[in-house]
N, CA, C and O atoms as a GROMACS GRO file, in nm:
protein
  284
    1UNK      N    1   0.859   0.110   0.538
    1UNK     CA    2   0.718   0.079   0.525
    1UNK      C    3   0.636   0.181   0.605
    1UNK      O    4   0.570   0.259   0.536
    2UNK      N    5   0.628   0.194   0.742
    2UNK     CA    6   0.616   0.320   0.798
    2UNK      C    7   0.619   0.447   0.708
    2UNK      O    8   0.523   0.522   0.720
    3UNK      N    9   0.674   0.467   0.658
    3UNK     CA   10   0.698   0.607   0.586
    3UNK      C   11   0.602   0.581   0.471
    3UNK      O   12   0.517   0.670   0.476
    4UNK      N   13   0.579   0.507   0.379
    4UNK     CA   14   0.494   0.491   0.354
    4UNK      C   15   0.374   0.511   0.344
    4UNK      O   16   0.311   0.574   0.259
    5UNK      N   17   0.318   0.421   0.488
    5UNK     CA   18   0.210   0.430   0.504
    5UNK      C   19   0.163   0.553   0.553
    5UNK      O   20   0.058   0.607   0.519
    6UNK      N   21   0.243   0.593   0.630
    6UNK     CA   22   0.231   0.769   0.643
    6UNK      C   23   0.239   0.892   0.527
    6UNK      O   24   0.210   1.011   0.541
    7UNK      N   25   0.286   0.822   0.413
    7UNK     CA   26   0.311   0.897   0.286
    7UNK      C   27   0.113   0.894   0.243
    7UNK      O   28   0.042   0.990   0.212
    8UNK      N   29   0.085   0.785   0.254
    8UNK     CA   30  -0.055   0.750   0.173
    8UNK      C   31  -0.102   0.781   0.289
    8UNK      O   32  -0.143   0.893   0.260
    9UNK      N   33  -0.133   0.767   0.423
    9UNK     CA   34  -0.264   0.884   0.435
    9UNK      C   35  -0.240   1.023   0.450
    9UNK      O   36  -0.285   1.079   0.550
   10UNK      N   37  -0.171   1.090   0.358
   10UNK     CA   38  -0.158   1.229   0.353
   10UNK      C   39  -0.222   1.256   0.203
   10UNK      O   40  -0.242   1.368   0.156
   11UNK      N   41  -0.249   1.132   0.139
   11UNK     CA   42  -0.373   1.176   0.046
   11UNK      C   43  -0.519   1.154   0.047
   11UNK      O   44  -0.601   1.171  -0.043
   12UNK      N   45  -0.541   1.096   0.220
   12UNK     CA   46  -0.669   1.020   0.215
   12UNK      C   47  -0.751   1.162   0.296
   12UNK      O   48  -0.701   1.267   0.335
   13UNK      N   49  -0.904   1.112   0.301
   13UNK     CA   50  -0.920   1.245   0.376
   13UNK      C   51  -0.972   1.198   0.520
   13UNK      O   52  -1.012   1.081   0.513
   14UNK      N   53  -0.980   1.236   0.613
   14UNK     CA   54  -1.038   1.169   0.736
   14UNK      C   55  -1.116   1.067   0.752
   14UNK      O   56  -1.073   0.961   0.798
   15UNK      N   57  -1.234   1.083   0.718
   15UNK     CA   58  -1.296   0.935   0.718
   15UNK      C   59  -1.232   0.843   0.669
   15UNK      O   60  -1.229   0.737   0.731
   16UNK      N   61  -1.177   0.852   0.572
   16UNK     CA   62  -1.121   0.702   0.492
   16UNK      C   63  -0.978   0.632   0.592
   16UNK      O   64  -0.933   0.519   0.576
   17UNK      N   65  -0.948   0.693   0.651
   17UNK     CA   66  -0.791   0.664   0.690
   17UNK      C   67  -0.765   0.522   0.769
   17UNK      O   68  -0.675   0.439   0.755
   18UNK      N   69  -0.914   0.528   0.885
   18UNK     CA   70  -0.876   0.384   0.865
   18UNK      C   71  -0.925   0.261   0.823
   18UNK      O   72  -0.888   0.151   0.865
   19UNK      N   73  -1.024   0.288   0.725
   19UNK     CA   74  -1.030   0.227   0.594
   19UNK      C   75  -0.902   0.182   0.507
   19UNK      O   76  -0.872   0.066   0.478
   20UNK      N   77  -0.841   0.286   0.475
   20UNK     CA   78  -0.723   0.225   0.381
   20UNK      C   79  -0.620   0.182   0.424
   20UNK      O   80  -0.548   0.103   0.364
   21UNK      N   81  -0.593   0.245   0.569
   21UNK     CA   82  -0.514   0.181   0.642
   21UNK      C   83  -0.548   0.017   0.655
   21UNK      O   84  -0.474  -0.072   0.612
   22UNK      N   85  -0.645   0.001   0.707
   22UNK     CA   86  -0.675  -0.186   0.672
   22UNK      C   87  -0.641  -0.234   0.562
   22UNK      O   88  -0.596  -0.348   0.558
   23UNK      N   89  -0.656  -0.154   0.445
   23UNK     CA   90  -0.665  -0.217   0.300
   23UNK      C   91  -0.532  -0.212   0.277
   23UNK      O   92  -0.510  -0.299   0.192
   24UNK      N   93  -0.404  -0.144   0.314
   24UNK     CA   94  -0.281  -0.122   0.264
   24UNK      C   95  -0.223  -0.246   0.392
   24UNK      O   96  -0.114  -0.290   0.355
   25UNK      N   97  -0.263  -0.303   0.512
   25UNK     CA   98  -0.201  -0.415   0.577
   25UNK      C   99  -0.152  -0.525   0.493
   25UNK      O  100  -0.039  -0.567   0.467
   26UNK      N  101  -0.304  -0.565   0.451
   26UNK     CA  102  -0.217  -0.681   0.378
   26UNK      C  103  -0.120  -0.683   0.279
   26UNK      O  104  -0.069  -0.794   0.264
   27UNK      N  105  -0.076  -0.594   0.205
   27UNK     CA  106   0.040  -0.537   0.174
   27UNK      C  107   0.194  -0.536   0.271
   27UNK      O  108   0.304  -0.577   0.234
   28UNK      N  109   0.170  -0.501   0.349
   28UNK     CA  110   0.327  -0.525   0.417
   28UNK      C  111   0.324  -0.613   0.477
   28UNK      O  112   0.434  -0.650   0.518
   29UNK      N  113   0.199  -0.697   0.519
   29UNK     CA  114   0.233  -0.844   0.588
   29UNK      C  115   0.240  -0.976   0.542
   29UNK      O  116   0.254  -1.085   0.597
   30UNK      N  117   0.223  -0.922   0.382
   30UNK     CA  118   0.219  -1.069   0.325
   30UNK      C  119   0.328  -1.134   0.341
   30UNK      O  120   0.426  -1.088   0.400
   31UNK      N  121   0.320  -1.278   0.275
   31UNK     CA  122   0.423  -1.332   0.285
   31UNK      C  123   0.528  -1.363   0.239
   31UNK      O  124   0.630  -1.424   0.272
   32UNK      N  125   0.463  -1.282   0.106
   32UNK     CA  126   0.644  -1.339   0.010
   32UNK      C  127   0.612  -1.167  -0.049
   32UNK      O  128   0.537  -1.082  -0.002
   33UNK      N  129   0.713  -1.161  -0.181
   33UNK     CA  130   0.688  -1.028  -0.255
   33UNK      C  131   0.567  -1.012  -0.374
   33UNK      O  132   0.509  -0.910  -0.413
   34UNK      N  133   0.552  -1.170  -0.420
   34UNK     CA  134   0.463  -1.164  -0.500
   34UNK      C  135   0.312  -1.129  -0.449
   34UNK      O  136   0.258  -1.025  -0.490
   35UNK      N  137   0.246  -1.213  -0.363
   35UNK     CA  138   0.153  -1.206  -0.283
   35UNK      C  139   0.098  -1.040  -0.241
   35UNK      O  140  -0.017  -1.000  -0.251
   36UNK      N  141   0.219  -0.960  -0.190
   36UNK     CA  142   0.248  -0.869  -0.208
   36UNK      C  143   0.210  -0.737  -0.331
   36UNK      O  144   0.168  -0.621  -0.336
   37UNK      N  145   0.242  -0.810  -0.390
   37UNK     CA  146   0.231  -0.721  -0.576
   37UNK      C  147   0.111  -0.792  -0.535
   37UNK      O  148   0.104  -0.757  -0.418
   38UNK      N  149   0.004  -0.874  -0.556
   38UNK     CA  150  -0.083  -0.899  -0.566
   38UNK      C  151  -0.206  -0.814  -0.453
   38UNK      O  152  -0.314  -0.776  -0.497
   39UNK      N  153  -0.187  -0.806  -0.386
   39UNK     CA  154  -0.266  -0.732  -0.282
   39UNK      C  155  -0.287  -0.558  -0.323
   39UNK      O  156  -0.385  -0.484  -0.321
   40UNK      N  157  -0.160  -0.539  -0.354
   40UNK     CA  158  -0.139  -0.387  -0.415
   40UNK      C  159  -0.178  -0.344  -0.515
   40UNK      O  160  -0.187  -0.222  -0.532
   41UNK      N  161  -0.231  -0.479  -0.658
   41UNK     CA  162  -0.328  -0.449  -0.728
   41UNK      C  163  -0.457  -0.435  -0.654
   41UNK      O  164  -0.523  -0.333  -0.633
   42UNK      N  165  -0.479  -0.563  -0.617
   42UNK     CA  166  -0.608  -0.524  -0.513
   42UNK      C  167  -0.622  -0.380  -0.417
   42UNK      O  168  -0.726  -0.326  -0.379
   43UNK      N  169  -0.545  -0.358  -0.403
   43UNK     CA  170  -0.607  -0.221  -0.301
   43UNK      C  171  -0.613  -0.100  -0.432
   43UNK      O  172  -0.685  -0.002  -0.416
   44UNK      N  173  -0.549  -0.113  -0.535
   44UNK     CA  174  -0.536  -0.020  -0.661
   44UNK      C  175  -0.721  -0.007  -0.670
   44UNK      O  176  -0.799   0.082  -0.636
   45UNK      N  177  -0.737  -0.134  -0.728
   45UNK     CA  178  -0.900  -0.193  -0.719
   45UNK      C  179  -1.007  -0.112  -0.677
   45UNK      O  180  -1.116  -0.075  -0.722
   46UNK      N  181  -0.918  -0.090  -0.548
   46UNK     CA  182  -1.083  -0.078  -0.418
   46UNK      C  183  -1.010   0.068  -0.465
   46UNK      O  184  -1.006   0.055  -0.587
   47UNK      N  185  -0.966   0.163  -0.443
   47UNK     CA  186  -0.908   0.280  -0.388
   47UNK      C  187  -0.816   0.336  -0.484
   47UNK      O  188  -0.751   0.431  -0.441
   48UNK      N  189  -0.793   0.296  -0.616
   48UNK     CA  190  -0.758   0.350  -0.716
   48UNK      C  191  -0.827   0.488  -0.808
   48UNK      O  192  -0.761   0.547  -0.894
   49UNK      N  193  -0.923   0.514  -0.785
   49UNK     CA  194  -1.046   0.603  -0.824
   49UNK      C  195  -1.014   0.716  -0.749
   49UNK      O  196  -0.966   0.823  -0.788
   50UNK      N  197  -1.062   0.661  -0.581
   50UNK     CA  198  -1.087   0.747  -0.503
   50UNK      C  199  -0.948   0.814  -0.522
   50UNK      O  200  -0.946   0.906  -0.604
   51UNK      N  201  -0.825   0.783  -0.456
   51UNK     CA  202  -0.705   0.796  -0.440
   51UNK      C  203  -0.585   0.783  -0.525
   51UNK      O  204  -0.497   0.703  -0.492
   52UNK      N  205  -0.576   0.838  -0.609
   52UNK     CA  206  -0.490   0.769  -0.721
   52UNK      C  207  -0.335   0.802  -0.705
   52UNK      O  208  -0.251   0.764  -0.787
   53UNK      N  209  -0.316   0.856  -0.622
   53UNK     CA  210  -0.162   0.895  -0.611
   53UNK      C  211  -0.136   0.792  -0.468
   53UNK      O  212  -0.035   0.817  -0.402
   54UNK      N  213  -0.218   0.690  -0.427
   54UNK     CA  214  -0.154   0.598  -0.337
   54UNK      C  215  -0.077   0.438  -0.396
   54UNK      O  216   0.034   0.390  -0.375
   55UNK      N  217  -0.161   0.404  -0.453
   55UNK     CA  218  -0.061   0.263  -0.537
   55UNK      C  219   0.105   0.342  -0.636
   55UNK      O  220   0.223   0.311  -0.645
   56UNK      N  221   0.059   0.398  -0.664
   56UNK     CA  222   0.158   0.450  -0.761
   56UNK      C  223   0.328   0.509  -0.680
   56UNK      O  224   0.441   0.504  -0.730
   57UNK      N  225   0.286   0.558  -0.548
   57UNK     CA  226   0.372   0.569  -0.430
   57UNK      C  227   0.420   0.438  -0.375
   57UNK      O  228   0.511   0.437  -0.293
   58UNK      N  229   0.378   0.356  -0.404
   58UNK     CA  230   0.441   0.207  -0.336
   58UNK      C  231   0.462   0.145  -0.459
   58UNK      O  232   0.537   0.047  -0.461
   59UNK      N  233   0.401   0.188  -0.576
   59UNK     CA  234   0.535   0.137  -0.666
   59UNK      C  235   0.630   0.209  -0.710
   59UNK      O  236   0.722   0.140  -0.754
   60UNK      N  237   0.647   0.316  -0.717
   60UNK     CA  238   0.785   0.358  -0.702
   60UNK      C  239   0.891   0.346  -0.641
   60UNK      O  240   0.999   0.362  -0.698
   61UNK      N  241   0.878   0.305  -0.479
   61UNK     CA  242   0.939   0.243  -0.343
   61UNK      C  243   0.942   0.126  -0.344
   61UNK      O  244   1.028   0.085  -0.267
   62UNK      N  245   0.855   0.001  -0.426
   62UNK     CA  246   0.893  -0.097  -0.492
   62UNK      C  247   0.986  -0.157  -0.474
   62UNK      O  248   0.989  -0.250  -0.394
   63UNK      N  249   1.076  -0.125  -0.537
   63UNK     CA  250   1.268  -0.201  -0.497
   63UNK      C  251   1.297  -0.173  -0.314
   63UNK      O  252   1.371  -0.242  -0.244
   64UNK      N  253   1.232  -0.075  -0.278
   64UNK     CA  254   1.282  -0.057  -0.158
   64UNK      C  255   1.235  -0.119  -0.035
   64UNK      O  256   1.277  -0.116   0.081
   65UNK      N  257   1.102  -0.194  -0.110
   65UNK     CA  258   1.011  -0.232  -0.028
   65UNK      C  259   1.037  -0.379   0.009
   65UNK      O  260   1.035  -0.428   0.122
   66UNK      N  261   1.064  -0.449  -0.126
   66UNK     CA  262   1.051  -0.604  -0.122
   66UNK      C  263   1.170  -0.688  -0.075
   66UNK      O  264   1.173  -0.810  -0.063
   67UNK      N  265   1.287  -0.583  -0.046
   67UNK     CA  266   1.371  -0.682   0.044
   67UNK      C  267   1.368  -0.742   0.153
   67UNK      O  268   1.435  -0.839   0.188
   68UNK      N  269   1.244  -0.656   0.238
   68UNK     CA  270   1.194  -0.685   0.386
   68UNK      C  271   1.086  -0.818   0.403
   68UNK      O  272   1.063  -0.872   0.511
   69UNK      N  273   1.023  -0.857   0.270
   69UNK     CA  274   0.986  -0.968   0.259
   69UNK      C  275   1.074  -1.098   0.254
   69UNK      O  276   1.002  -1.196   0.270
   70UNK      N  277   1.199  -1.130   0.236
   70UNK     CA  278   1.286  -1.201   0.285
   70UNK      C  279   1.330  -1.218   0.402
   70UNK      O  280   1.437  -1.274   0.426
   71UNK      N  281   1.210  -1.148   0.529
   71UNK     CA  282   1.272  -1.164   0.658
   71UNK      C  283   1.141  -1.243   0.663
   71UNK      O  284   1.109  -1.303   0.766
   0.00000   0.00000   0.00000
């Protein structure tokens, strides 16, 4: 997840970073995997325009992501 989130702000530009950084939290802290997928449309939403190579990076990592929601 870390890697990640460090993957996506290497497409943001300074001002925004911790902007999306807030917006990509609720993403790894939800509580189950679905909730999860759900938030990640939502940040697609807000920051899909601006940023378009950031949702698309966490779904590719996808499988790699949602086992950690079982802890």
């Amino acid at each position: 997840v870390v890697h990640l989130i460090r993957h996506s702000m290497n497409f943001c530009s300074w001002k925004d970073r911790k902007a999306v950084a807030a917006d990509l939290r609720p993403i790894y802290e939800a509580p189950s995997a679905e909730e999860a997928a759900r938030q990640l449309d939502a940040f697609e939403t807000i920051w899909g325009t601006k940023y378009p190579s950031i949702a698309p990076a966490w779904r590719r990592a996808w499988a790699e992501v949602i086992p950690f929601f079982a802890f």
